[in-house]
C-alpha positions as CSV (number, residue, x, y, z in Angstrom):
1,X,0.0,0.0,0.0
2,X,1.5,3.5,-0.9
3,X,1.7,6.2,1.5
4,X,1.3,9.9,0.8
5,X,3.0,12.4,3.1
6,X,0.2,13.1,5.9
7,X,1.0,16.5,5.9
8,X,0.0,17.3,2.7
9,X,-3.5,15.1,3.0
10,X,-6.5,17.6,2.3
11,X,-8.2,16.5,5.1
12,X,-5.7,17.7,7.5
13,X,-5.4,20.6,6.3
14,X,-9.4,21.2,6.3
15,X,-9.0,20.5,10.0
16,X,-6.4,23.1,10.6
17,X,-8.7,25.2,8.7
18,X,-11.4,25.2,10.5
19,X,-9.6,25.4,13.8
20,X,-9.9,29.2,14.5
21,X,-12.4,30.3,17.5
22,X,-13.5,33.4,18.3
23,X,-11.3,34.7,21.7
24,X,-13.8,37.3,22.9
25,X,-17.6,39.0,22.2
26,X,-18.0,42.4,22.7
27,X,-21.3,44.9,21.9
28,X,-23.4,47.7,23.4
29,X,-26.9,46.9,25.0
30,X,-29.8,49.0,25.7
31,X,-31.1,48.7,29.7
32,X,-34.4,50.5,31.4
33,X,-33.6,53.4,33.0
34,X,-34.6,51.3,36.5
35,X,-31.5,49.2,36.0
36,X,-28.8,51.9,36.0
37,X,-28.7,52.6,39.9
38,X,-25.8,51.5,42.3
39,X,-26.4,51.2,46.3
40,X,-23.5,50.8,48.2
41,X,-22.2,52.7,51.8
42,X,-19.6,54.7,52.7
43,X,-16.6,54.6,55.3
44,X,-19.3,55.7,57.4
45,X,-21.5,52.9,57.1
46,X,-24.3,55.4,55.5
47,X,-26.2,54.2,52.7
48,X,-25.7,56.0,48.9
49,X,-27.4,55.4,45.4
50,X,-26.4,56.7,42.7
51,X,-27.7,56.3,38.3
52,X,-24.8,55.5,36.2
53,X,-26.5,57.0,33.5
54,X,-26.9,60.8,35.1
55,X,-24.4,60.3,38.1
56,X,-23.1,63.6,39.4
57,X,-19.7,65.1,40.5
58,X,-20.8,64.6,44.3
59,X,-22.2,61.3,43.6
60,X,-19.4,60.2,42.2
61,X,-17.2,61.4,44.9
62,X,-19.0,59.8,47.5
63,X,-18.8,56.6,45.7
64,X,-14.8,57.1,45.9
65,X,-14.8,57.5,49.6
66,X,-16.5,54.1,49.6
67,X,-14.0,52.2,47.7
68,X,-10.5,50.8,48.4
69,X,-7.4,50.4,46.1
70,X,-7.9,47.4,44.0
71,X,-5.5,44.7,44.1
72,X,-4.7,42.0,41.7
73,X,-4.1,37.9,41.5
74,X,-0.6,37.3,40.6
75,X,0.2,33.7,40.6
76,X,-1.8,32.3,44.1
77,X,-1.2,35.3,45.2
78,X,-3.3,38.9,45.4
79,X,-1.0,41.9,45.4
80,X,-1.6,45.6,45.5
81,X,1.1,47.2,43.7
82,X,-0.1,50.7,42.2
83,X,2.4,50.9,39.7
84,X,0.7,48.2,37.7
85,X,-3.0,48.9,38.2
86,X,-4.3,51.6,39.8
87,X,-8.1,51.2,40.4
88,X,-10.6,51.0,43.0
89,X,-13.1,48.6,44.0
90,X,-16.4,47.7,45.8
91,X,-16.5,44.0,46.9
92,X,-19.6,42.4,46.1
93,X,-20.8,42.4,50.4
94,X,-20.6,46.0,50.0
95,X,-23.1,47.1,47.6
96,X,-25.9,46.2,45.2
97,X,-27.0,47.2,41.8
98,X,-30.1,46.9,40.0
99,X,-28.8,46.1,37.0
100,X,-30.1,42.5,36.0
101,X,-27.9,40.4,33.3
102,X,-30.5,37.5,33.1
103,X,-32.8,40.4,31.3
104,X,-30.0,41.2,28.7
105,X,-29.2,38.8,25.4
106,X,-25.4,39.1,26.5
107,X,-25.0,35.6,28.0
108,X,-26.4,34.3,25.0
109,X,-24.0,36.0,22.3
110,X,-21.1,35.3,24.8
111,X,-22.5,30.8,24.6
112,X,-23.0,31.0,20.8
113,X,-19.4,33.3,20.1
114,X,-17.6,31.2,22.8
115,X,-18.7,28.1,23.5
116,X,-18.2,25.9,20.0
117,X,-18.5,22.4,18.6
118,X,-21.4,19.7,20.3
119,X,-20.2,21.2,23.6
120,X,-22.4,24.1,22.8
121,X,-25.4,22.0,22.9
122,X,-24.1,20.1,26.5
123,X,-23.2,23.3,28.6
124,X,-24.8,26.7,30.1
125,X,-22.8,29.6,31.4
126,X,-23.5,30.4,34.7
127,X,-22.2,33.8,35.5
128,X,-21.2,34.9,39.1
129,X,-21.0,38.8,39.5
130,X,-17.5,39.5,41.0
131,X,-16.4,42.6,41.3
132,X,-17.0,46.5,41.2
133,X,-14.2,48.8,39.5
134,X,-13.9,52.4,39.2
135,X,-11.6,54.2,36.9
136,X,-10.9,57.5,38.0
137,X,-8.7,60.0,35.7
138,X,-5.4,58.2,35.2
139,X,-6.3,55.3,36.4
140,X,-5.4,52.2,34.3
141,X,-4.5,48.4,34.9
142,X,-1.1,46.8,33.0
143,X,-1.5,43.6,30.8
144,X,-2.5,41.3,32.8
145,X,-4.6,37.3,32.3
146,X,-6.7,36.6,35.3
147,X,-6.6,33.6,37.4
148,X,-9.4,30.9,37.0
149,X,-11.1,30.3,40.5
150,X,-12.3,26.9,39.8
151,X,-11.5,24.1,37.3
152,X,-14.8,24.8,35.4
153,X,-14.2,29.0,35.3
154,X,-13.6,29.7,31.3
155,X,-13.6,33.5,31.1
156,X,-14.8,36.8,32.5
157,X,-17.3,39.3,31.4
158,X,-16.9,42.9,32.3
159,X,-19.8,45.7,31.8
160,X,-19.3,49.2,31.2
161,X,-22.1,50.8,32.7
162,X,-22.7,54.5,31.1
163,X,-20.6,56.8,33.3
164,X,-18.8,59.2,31.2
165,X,-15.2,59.0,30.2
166,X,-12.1,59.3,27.6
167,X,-9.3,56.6,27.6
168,X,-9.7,53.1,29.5
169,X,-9.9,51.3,26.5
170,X,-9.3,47.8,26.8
171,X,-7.1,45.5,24.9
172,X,-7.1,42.0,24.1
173,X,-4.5,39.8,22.9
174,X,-4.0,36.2,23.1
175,X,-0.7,34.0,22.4
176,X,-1.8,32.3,19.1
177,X,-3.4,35.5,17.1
178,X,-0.9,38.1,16.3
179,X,-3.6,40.8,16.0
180,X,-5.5,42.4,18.7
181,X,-8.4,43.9,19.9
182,X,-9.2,47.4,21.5
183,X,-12.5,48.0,23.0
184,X,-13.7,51.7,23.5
185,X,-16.3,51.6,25.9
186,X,-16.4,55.3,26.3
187,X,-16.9,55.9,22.7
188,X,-19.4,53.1,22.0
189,X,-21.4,54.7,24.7
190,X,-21.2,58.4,23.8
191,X,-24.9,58.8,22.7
192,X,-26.2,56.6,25.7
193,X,-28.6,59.5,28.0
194,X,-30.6,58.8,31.5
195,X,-34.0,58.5,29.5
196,X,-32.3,55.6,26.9
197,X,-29.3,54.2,29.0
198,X,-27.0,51.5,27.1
199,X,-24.0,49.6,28.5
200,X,-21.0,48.0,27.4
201,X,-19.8,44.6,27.8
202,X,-16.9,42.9,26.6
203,X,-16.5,38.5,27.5
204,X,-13.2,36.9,26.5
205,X,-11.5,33.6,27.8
206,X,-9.2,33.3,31.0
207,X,-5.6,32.9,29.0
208,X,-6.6,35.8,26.7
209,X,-4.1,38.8,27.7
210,X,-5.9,42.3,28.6
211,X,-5.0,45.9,29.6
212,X,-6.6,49.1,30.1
213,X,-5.7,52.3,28.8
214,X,-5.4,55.3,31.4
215,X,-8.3,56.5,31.9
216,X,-8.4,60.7,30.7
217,X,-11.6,62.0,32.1
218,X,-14.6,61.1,33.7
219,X,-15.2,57.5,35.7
220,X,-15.0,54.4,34.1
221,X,-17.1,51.9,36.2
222,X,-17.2,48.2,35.3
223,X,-18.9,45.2,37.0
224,X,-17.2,41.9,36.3
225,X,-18.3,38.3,36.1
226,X,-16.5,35.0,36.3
227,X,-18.3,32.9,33.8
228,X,-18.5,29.6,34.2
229,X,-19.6,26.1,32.1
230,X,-22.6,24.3,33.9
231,X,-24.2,21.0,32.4
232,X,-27.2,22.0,30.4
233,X,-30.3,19.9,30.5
234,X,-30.8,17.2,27.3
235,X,-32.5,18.9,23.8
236,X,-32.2,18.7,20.7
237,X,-29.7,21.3,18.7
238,X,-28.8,21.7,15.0
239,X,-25.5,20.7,14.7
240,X,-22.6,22.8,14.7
241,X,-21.0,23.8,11.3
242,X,-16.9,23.9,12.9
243,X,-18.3,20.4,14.4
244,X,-19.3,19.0,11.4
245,X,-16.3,20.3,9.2
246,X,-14.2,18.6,12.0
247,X,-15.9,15.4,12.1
248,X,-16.4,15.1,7.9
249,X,-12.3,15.6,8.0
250,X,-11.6,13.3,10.3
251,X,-14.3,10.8,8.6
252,X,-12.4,11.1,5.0
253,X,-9.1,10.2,6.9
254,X,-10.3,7.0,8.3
255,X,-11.4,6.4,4.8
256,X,-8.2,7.4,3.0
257,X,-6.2,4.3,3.0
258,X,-3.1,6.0,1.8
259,X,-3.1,7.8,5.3
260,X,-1.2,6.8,7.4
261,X,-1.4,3.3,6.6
262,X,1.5,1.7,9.4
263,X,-0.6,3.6,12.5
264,X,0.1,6.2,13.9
265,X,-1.1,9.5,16.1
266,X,-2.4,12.9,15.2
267,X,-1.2,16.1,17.6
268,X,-3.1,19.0,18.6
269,X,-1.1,21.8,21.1
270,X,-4.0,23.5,22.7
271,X,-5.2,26.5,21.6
272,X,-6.1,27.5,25.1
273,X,-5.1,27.9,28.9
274,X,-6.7,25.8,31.9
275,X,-6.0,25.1,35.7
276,X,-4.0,22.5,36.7
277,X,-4.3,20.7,39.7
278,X,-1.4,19.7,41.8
279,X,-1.3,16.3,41.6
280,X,-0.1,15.8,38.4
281,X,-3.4,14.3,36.7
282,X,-4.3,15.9,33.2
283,X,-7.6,13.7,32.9
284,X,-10.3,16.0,34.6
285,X,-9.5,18.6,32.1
286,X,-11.3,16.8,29.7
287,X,-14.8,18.2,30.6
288,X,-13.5,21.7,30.5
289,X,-12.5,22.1,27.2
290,X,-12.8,25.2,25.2
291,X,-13.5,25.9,21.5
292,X,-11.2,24.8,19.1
293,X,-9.7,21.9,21.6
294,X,-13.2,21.2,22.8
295,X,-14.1,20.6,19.0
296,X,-11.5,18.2,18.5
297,X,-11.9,16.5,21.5
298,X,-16.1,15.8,21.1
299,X,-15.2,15.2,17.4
300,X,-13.1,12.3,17.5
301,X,-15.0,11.1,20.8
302,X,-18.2,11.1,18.2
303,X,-16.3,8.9,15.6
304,X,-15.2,6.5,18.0
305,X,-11.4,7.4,17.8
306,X,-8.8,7.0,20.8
307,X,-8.2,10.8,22.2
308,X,-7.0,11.3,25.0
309,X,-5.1,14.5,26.8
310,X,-1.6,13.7,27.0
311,X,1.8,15.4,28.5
312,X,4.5,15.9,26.1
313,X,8.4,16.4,28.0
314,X,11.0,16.9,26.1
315,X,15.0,15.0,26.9
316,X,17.1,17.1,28.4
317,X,20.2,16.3,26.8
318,X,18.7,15.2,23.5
319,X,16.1,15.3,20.6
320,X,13.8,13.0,22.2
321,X,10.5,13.9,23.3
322,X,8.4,11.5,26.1
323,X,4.2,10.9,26.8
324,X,2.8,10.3,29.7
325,X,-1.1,10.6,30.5
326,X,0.3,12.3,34.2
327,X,2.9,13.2,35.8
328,X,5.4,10.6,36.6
329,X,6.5,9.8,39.7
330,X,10.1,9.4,40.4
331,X,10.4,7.5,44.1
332,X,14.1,7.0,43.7
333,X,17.2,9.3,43.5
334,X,17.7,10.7,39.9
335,X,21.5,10.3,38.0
336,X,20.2,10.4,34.5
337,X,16.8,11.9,34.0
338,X,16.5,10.6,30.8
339,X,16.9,7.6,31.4
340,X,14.3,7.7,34.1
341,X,11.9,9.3,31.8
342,X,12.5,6.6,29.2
343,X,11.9,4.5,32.3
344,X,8.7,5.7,32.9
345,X,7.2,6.7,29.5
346,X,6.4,6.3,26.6
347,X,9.0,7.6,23.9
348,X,7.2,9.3,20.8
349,X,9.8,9.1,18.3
350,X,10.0,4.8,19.2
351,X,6.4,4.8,19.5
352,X,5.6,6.7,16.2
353,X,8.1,7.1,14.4
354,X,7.0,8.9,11.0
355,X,3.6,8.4,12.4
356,X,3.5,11.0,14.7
357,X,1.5,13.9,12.7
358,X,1.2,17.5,14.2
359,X,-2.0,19.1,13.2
360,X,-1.7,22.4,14.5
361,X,1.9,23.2,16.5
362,X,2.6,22.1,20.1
363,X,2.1,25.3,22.2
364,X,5.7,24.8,24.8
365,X,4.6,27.0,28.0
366,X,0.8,27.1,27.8
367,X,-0.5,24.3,30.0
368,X,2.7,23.4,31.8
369,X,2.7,20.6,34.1
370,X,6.1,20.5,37.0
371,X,7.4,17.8,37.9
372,X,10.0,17.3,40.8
373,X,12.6,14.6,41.4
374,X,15.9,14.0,43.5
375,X,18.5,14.8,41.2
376,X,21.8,13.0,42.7
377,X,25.0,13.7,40.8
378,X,27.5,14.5,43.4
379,X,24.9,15.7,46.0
380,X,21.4,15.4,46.3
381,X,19.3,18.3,44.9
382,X,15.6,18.9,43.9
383,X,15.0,19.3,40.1
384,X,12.2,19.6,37.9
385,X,11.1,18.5,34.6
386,X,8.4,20.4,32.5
387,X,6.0,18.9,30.4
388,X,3.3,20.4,28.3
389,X,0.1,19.0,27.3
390,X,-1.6,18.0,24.3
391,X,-4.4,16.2,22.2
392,X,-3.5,13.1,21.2
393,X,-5.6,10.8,18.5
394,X,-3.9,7.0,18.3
395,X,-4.3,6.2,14.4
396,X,-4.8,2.5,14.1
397,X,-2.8,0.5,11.4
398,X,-4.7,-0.6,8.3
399,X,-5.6,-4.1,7.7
């Protein structure tokens, strides 16, 4: 049987074709008038209100007096460093707004921009309100990603409510699109007025990169969600057109017998960021997959093909590179650590060979897993190895 180069199949290269996903939704909605007000205290403990849409000098000053500096997650840690953001911020105990999201179509864009492939038909988004930022002039917040507070936590939607201001644009960028995205809330929301109010809201995913611009003039005032995937209740759904495209690919590869045709595996880096627990286990991530890796994942699940999440290390010393479906546990002093990891897994390039096929490029950095061992050369030391992980899809041999 003659064998083509895989890279060069059609198939393959519909797939890579049809792997782009939207990062982030943005837009401008119209609100009743009743849902622009803010309650909150001050330091004083006496109760405020104020309307966003027709919010006065003193209204807005009192609402200063009220806040404290805003901090920021860095790592597992929450730091308040004013020469990277300078903002303020209600916590959510500490006021209330009348402002009701369920009443809006956002959520609904943000599922059918974000949420892609049969997943879309299997999953809700739950949001949980978050935080309250103000802006005042000069104000601004370097770029940043923010942390995901639970395994099932995909992205964050922030509303601009209509408050006027210049600057404090935000802008998106994320590590596989070389382009990015600047979103003007203050402009989109020039010709909002107290008797037809609008806001702004912007929903991108957790490893997308944002900043905003110092603000110039005026208050900038956002309210923030963490959006989250929730199992949605059994119906019937059209299916999706990325999920069919995927799963027609991947249909005329199992029937392409010049594909291929000794076995093999097919490599996806992910195109996105998630949690990682501590104990090494890549499994769980399975159910929070998002877009384009979701996509592949429900696919190939669909056709009946062996995909699994994998982590990819690379030797040390060498060329080779080493799968594991977790992260290995070395119980013994280390001397060579690739020996140990030859040891211990899987070795792609004896495993594969040829065979190993990478759809769309391993992404070394993204979802990194750490992995310590005793090194022992001439003393004992701690050391790491760092692995990466990917979607892998076993090809079977013909015949």
């Amino acid at each position: 049987m003659d064998s083509t180069d895989p890279y060069d199949n059609p198939a393959i290269q519909r797939i890579r074709a049809a792997l782009t996903t939207s990062m982030y939704t943005s837009g401008v909605c119209e609100i009743p008038p009743d849902q622009c007000y803010l309650y909150f205290r001050d330091a004083e403990n006496v109760a405020n209100s104020l309307n966003f849409a027709a919010a006065t000098q003193d209204d807005l000053a009192r609402l200063h007096k009220a806040c404290d500096p805003a901090p920021f997650g860095r790592g597992n840690e929450t730091v308040l460093d004013e020469t990277y953001r300078k903002a303020e911020k209600l916590d959510l105990s500490h006021f209330a707004t009348s402002f009701e999201l369920c009443n809006t179509a956002i959520l609904g864009k943000i599922h059918h921009d974000l949420i892609e492939g049969k997943q879309a038909e299997k999953r809700v988004i739950r949001a949980e309100p978050y935080k309250l930022n103000v802006y005042g002039k000069g104000a601004f917040f370097k770029a940043h990603k923010d942390t995901p507070r639970a395994p099932n936590m995909f992205g964050s939607l922030v509303i601009v409510f209509p408050t006027q201001h210049t600057g404090g644009a935000l802008t998106l960028r994320h590590k596989n699109d070389s382009d990015s995205f600047t979103f003007d809330a203050g402009t989109v929301l020039a010709d909002s007025s107290p008797a037809s109010p609008s806001i702004a809201y912007v929903a991108f995913y957790s490893d997308v990169e944002h900043e905003v611009s110092p603000v110039t003039s005026g208050e900038r005032i956002t309210l923030t969600y963490n959006l989250y995937f929730e199992k949605a209740p059994t119906f019937f759904a059209l299916p999706d057109a990325k999920h069919t495209t995927l799963k027609d690919a991947f249909k005329r590869l199992m029937e392409d017998e010049t594909f291929l045709p000794n076995g093999g595996c097919l490599g996806f880096g992910l195109r996105h960021q998630y949690p990682l627990g501590h104990d090494g286990s890549v499994q769980s991530l399975t159910g929070n997959l998002k877009g384009s890796d979701a996509a592949i994942y429900s696919a190939c699940r669909e056709l009946g093909l062996n995909v699994s999440l994998q982590v990819l290390y690379k030797e040390e010393n060498g060329e080779r590179q080493f799968l594991s479906d977790e992260s290995p546990d070395f119980e013994l002093e280390v001397e060579d650590i690739d020996g140990a990891m030859e040891e211990h897994m899987d070795v792609v390039e004896d495993e594969y060979g040829e065979g190993m096929v990478w759809v769309t490029d391993r992404q070394w950095n993204l979802n990194v897993v750490e992995t310590g061992y005793v090194a022992y050369r001439n003393e004992a030391s701690l050391a790491f190895i760092y692995g990466d992980v990917c979607l892998f899809v076993e090809w079977e041999k013909r015949g």
